[in-house]
mmCIF file of the N, C-alpha and C atoms, coordinates in Angstrom:
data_MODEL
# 
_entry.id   MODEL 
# 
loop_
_atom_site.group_PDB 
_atom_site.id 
_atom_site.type_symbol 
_atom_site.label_atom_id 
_atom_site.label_alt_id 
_atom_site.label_comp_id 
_atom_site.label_asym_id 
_atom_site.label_entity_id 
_atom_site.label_seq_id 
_atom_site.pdbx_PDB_ins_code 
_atom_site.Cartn_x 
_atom_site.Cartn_y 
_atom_site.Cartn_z 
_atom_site.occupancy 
_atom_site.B_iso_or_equiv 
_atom_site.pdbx_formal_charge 
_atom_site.auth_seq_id 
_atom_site.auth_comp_id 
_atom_site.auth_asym_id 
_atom_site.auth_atom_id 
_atom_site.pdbx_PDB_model_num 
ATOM 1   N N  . UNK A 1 1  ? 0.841  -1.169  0.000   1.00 0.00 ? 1  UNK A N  1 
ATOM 2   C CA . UNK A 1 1  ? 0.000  0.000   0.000   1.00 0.00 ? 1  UNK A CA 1 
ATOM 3   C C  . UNK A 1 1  ? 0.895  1.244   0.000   1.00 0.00 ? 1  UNK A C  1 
ATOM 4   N N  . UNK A 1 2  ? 0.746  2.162   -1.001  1.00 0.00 ? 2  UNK A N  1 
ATOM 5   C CA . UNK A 1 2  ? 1.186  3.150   -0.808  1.00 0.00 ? 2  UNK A CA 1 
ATOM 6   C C  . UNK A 1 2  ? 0.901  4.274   0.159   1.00 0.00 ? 2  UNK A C  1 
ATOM 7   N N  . UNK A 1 3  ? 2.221  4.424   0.792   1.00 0.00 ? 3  UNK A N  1 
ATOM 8   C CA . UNK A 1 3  ? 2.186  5.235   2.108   1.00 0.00 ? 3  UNK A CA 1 
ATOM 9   C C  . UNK A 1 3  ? 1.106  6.681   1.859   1.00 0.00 ? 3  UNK A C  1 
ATOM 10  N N  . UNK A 1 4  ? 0.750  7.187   0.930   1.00 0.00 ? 4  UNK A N  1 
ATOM 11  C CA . UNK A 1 4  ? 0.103  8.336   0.769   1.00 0.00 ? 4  UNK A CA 1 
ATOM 12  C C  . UNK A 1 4  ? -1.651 7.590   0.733   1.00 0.00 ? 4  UNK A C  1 
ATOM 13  N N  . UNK A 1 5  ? -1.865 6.753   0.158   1.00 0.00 ? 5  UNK A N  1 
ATOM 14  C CA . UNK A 1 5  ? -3.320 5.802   0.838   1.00 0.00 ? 5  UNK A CA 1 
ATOM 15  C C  . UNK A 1 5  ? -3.374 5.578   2.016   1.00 0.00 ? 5  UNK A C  1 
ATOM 16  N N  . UNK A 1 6  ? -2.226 4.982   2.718   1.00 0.00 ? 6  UNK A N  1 
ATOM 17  C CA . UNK A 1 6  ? -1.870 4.946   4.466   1.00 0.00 ? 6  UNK A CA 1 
ATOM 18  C C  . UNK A 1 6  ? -2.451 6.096   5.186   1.00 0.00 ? 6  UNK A C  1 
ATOM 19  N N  . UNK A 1 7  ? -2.153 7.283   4.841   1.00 0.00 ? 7  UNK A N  1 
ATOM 20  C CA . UNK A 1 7  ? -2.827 8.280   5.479   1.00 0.00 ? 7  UNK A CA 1 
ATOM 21  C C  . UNK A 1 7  ? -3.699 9.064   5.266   1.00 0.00 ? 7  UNK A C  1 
ATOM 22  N N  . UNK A 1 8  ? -4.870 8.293   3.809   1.00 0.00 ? 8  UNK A N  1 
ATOM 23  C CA . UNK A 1 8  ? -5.721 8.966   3.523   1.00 0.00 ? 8  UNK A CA 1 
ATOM 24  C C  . UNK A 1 8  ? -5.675 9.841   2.589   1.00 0.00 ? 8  UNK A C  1 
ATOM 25  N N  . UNK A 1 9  ? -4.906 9.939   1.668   1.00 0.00 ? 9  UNK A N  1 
ATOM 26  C CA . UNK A 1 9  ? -3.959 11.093  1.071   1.00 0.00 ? 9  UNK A CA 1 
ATOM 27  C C  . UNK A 1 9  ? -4.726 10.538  -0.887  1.00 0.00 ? 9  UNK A C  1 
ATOM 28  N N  . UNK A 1 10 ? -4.577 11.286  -1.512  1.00 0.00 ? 10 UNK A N  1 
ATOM 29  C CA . UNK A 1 10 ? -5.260 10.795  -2.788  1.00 0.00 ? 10 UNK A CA 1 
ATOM 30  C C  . UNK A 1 10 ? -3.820 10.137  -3.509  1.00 0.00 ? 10 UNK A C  1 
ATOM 31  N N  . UNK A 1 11 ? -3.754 9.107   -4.059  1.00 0.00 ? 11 UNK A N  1 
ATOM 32  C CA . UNK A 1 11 ? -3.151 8.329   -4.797  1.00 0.00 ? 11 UNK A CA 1 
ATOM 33  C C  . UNK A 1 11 ? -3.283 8.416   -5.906  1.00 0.00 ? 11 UNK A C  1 
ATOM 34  N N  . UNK A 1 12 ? -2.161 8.838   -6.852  1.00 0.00 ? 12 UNK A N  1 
ATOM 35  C CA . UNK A 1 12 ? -2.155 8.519   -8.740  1.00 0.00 ? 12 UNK A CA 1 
ATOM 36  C C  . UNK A 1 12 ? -1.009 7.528   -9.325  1.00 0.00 ? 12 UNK A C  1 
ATOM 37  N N  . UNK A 1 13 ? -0.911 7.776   -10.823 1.00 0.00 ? 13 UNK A N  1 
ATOM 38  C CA . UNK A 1 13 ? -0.080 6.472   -11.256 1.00 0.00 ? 13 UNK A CA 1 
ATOM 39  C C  . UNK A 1 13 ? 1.052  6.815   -10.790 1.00 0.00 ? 13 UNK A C  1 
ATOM 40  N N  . UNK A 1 14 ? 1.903  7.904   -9.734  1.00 0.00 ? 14 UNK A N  1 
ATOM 41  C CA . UNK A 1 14 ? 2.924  7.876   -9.375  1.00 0.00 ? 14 UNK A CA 1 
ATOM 42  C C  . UNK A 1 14 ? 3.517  6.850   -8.833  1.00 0.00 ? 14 UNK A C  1 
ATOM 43  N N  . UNK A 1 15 ? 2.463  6.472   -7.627  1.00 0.00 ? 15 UNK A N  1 
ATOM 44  C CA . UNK A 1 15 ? 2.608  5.189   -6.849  1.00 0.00 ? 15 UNK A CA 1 
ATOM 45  C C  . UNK A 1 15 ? 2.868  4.044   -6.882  1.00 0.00 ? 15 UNK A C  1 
ATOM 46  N N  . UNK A 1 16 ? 2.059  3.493   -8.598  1.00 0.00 ? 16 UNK A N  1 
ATOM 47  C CA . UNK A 1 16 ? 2.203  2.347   -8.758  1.00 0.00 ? 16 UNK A CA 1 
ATOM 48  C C  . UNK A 1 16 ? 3.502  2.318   -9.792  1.00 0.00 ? 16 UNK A C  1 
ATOM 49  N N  . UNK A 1 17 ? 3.656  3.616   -10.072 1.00 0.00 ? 17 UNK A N  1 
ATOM 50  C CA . UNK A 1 17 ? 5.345  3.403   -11.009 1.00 0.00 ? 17 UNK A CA 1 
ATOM 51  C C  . UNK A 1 17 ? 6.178  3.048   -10.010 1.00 0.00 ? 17 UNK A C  1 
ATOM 52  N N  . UNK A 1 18 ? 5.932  3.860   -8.514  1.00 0.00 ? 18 UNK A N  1 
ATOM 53  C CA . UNK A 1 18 ? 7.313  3.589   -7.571  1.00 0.00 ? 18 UNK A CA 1 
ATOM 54  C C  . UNK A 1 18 ? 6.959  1.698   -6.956  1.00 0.00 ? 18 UNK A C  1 
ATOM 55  N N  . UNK A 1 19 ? 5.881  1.282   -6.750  1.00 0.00 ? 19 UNK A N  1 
ATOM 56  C CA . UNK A 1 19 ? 5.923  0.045   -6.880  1.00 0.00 ? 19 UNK A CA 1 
ATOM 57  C C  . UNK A 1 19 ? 6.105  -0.953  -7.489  1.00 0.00 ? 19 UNK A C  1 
ATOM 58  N N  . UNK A 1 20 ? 6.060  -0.404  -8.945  1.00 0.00 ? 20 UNK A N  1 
ATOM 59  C CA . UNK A 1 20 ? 6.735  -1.423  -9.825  1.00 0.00 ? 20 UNK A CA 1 
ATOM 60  C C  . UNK A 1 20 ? 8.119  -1.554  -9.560  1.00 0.00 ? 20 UNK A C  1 
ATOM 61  N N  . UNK A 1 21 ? 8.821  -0.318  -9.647  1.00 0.00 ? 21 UNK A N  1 
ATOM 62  C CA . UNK A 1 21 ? 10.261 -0.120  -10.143 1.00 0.00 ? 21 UNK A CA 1 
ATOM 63  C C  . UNK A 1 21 ? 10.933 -1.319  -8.335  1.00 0.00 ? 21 UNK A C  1 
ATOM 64  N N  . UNK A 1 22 ? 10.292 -1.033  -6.993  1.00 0.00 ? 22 UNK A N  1 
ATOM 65  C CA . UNK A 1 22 ? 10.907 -1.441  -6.326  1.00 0.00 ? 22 UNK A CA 1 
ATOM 66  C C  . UNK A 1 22 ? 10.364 -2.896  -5.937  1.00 0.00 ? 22 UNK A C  1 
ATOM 67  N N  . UNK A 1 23 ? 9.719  -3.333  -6.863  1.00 0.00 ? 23 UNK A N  1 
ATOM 68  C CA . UNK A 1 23 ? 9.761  -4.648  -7.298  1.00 0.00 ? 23 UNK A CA 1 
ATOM 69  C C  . UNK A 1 23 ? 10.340 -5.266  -8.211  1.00 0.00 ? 23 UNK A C  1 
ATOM 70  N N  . UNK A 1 24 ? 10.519 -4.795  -9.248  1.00 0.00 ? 24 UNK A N  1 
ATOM 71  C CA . UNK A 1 24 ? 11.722 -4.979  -10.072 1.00 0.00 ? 24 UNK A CA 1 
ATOM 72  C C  . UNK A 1 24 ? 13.396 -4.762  -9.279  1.00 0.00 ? 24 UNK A C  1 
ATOM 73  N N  . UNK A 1 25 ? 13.017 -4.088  -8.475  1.00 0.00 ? 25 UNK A N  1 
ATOM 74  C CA . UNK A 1 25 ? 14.813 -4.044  -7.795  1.00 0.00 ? 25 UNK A CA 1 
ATOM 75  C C  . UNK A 1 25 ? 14.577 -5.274  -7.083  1.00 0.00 ? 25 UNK A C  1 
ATOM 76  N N  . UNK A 1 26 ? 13.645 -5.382  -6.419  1.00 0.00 ? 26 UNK A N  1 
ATOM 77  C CA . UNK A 1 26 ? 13.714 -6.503  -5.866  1.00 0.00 ? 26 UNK A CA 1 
ATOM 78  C C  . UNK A 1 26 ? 14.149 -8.336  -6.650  1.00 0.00 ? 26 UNK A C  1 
ATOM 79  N N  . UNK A 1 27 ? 13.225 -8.345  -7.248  1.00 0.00 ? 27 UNK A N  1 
ATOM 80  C CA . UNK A 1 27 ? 13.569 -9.043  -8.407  1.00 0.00 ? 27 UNK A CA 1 
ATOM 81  C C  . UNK A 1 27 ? 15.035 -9.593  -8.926  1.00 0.00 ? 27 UNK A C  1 
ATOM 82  N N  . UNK A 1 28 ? 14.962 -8.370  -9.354  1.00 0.00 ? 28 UNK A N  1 
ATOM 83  C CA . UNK A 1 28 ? 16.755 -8.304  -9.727  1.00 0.00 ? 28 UNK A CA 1 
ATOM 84  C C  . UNK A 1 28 ? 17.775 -8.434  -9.118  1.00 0.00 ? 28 UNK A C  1 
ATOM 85  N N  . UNK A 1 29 ? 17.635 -7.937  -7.351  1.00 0.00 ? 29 UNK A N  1 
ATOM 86  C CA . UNK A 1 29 ? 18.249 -8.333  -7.086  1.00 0.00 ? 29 UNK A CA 1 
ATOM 87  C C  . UNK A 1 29 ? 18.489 -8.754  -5.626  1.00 0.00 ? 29 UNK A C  1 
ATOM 88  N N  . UNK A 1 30 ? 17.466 -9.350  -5.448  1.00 0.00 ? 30 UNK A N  1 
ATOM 89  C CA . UNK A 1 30 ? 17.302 -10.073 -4.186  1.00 0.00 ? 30 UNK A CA 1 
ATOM 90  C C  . UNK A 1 30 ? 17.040 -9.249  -2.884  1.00 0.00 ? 30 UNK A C  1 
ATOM 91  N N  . UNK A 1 31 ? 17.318 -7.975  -3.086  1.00 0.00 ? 31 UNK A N  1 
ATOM 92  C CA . UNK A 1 31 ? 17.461 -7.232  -1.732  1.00 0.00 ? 31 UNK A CA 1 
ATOM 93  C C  . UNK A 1 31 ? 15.963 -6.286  -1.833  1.00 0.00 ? 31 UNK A C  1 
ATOM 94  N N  . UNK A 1 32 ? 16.083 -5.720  -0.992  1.00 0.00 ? 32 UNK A N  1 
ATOM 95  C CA . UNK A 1 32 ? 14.986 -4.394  -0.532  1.00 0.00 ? 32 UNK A CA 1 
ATOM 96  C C  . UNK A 1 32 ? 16.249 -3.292  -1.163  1.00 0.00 ? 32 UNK A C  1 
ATOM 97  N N  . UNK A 1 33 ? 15.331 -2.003  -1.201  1.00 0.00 ? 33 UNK A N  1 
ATOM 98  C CA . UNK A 1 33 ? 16.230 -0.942  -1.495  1.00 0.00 ? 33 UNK A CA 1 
ATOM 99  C C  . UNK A 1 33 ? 16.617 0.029   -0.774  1.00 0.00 ? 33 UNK A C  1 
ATOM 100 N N  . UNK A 1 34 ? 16.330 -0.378  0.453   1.00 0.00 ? 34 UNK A N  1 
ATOM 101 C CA . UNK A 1 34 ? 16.675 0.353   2.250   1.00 0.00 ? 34 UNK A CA 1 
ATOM 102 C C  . UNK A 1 34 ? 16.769 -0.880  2.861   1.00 0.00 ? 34 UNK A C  1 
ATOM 103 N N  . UNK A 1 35 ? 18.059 -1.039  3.832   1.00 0.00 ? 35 UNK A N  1 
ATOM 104 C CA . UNK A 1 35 ? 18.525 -1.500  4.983   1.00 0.00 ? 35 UNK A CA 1 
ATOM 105 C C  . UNK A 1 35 ? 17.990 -1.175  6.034   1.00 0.00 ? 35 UNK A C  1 
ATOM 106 N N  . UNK A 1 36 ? 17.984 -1.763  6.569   1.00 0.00 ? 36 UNK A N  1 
ATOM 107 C CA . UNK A 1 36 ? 17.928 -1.178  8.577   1.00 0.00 ? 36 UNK A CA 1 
ATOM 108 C C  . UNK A 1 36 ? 15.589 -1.248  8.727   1.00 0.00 ? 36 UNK A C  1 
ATOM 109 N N  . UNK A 1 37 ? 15.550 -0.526  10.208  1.00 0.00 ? 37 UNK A N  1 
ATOM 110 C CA . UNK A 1 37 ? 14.160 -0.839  10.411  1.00 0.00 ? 37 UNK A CA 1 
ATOM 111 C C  . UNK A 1 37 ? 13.157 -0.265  9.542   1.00 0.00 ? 37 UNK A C  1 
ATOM 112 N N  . UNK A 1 38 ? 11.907 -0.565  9.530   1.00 0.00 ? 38 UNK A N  1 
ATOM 113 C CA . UNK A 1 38 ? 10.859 0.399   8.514   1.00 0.00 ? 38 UNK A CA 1 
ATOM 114 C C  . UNK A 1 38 ? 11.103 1.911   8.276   1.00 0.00 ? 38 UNK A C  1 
ATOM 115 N N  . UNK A 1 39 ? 10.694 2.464   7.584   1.00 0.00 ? 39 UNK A N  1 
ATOM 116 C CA . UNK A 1 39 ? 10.772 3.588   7.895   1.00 0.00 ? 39 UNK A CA 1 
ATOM 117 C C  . UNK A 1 39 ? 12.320 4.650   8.087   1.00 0.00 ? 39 UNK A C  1 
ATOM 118 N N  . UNK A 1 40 ? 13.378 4.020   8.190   1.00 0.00 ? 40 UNK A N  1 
ATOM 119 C CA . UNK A 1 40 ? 14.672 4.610   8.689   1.00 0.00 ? 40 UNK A CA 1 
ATOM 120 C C  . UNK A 1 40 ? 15.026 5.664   7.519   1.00 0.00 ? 40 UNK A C  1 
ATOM 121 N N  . UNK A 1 41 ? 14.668 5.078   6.024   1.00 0.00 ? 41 UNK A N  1 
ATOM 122 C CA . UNK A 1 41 ? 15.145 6.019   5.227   1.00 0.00 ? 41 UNK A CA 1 
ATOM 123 C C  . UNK A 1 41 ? 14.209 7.577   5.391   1.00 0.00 ? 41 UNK A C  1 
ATOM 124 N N  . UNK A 1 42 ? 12.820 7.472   6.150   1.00 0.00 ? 42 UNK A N  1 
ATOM 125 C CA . UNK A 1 42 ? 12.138 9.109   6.148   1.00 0.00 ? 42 UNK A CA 1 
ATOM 126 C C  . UNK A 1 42 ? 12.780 9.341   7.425   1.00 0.00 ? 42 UNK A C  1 
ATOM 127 N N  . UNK A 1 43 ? 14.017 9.311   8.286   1.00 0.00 ? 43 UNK A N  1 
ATOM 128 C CA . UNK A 1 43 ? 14.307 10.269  9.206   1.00 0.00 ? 43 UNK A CA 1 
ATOM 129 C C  . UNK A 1 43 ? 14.233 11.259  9.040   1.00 0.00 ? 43 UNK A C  1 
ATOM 130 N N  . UNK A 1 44 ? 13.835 12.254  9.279   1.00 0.00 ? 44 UNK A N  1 
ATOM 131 C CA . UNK A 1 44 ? 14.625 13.614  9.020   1.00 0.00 ? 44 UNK A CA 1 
ATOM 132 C C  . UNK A 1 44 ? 13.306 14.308  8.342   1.00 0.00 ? 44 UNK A C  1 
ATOM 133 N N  . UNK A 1 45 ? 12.493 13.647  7.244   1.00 0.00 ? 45 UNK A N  1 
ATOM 134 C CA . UNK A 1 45 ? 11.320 13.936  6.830   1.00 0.00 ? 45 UNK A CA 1 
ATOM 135 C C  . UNK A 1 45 ? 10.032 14.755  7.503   1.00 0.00 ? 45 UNK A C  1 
ATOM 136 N N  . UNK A 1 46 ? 9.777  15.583  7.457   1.00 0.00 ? 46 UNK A N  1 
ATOM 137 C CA . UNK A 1 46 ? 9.055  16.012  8.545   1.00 0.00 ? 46 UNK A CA 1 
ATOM 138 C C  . UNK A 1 46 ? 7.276  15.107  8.169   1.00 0.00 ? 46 UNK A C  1 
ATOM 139 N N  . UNK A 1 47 ? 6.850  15.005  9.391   1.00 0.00 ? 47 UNK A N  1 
ATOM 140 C CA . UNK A 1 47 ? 5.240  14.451  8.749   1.00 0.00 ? 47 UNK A CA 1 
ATOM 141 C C  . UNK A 1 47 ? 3.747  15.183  8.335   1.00 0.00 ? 47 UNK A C  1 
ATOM 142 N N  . UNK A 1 48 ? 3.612  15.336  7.550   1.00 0.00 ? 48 UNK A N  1 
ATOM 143 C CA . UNK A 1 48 ? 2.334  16.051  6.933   1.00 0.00 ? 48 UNK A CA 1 
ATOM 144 C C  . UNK A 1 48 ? 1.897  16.349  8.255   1.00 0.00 ? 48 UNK A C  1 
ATOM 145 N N  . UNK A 1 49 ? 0.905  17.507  8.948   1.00 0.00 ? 49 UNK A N  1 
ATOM 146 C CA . UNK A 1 49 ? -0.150 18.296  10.123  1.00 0.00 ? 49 UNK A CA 1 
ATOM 147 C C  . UNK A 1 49 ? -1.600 17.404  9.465   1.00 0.00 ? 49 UNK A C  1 
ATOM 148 N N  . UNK A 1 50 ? -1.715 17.164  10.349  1.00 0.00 ? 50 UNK A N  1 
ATOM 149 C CA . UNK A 1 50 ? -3.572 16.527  9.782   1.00 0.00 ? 50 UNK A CA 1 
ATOM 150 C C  . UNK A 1 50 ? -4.288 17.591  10.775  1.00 0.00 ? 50 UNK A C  1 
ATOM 151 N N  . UNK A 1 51 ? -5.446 17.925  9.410   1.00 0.00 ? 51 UNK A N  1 
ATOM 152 C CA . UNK A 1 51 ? -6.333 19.075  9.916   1.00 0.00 ? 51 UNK A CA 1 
ATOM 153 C C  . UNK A 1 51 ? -7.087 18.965  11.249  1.00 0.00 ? 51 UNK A C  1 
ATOM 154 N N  . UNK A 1 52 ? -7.207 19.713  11.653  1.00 0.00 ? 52 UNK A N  1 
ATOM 155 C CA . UNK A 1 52 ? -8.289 19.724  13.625  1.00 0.00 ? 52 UNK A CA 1 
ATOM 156 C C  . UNK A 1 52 ? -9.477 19.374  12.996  1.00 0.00 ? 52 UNK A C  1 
# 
């Protein structure tokens, strides 16, 4: 599921291009395309304010 459906957020074919492509890395080559726990590569990311 793309993380922008995760939070309710409207979804286009962006999403499913970035899911293809990191299934194809996968594919190819056995790995994920981030190391370490969920999430580690958005450190630093700040998180969208959800409206009051």
């Amino acid at each position: 599921m793309p993380s922008e459906q995760r939070q309710g957020l409207p979804v286009d074919h962006r999403a499913e291009l970035y899911a293809l492509g990191a299934t194809l890395y996968r594919l190819l080559t056995g790995r994920t395309r981030t190391s370490g726990p969920p999430g580690a590569h958005r450190a630093g990311i700040p998180r969208p304010s959800t409206p009051a």
